[in-house]
C-alpha positions in Angstrom: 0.0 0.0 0.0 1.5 3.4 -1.1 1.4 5.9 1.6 0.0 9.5 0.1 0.6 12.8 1.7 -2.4 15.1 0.0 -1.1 18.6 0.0 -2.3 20.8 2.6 -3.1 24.5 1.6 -3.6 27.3 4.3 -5.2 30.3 3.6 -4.5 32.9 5.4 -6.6 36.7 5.9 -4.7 39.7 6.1 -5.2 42.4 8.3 -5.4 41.3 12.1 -4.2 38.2 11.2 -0.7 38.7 9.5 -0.5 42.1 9.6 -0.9 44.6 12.7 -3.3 47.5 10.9 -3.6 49.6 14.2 0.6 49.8 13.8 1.0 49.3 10.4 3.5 47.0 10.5 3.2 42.9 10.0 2.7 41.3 13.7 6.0 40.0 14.6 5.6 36.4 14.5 4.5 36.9 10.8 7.5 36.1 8.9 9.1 33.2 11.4 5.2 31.3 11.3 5.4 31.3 7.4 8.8 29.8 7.4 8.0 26.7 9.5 5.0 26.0 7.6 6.9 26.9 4.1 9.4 24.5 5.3 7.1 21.4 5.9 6.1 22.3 2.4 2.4 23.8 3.0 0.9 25.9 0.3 0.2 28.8 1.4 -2.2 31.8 0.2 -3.6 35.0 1.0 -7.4 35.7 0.5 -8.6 39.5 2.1 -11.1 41.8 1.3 -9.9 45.3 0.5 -12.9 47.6 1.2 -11.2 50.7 0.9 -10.8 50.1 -2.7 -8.0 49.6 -5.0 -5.6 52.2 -3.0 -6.0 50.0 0.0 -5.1 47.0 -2.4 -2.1 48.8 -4.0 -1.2 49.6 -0.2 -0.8 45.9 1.1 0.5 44.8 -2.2 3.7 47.2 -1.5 3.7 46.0 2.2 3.9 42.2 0.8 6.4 43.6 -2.0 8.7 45.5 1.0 9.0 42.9 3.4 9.7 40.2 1.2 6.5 37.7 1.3 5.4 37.2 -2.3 7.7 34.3 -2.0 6.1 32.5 0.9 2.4 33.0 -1.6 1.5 30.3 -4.4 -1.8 32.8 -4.2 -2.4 36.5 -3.0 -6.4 37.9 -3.6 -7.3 41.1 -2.3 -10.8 42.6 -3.6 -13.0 44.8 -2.3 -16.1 42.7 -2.4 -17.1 38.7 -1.9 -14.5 36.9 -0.3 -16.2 33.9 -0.7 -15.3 34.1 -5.2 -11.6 34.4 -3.3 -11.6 31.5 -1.6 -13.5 29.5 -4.2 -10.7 31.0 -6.6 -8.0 30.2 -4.9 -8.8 26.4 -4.4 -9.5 25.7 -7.8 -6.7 27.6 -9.3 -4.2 25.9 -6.8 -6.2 22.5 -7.2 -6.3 22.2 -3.6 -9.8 20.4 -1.8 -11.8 21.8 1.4 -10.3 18.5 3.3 -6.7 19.4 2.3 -7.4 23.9 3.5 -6.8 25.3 6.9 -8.6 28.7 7.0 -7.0 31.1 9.2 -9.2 34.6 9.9 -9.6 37.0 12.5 -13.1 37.2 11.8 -16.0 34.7 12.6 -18.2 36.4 9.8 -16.3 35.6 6.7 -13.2 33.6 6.5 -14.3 30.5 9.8 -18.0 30.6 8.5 -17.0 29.9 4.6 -14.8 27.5 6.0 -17.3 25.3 8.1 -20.1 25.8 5.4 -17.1 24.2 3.1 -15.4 21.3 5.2 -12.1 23.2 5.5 -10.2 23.1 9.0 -11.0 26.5 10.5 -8.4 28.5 12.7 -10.0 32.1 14.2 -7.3 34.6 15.1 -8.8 35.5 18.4 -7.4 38.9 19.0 -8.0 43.0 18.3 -10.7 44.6 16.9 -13.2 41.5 16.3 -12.4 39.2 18.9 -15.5 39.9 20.8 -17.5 38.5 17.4 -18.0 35.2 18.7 -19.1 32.1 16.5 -23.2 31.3 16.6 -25.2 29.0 14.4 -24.7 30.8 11.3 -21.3 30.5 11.5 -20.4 27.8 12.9 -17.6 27.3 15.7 -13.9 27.3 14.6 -12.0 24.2 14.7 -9.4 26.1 17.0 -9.2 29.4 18.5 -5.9 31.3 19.6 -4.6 34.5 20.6 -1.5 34.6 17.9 -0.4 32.8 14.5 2.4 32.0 16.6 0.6 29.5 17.9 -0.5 27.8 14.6 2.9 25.7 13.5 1.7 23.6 16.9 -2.2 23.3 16.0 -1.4 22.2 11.8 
């Protein structure tokens, strides 16, 4: 019997998740997080809405291009508008399944409760602005919940 190792993709939001917007700077576990999982070879991605429009797009697109993270991304999405196309985008064009996705968000509303309603594992970034948006019915409950991406190399 051949022993198969399906790919694992993690998709990961952007602000208040890998990047500090209060401070304007990336949080600073950021970079050393997407090394360990880059090294066990996890495909990683980047699906965030943008609702400030395309100057708040342009604006994390020269963040990503300054600190060097392109490289860590087979897939970066920002739009203003329907995540949900994102994430459906991004695990067809990276051939990826809902069983094989870890969704990491800071938000309950968007990026854990397309994740449940999908079958992906669902981490929620429990910290800043939205932490008191806590999961119901509609959303579903997270399949973890911590304070920090530092954490997440431990829960993958």
């Amino acid at each position: 019997m051949l022993y198969y190792d399906p790919m694992q993709l993690t998709i990961f939001d952007w602000g208040r998740t890998l990047h500090d917007p209060e401070y304007g700077a990336l949080f600073p576990e950021t970079k050393e997080v997407l090394e360990e999982l880059r090294a066990r070879e996890y495909m990683l991605a980047i699906v965030a809405l943008a609702t400030a429009g395309e100057r708040k797009m342009q604006e994390r697109l020269r963040i990503i291009e300054h600190e060097q993270l392109a490289p860590y991304f087979a897939s970066i999405k920002f739009d203003v508008a329907n995540k949900d196309r994102m994430y459906e985008g991004t695990l067809a064009e990276l051939g990826a399944t809902p069983e094989q996705t870890t969704i990491v968000d800071d938000r309950v509303i968007r990026g854990i409760q397309w994740g449940n309603a999908h079958g992906c594992t669902t981490v929620w970034v429990q910290n800043g602005k939205f932490a008191h948006e806590l999961p119901d019915e509609r959303t579903g409950a997270p399949d973890r919940a911590v304070a920090s991406i530092a954490l997440l190399p431990a829960i993958v």
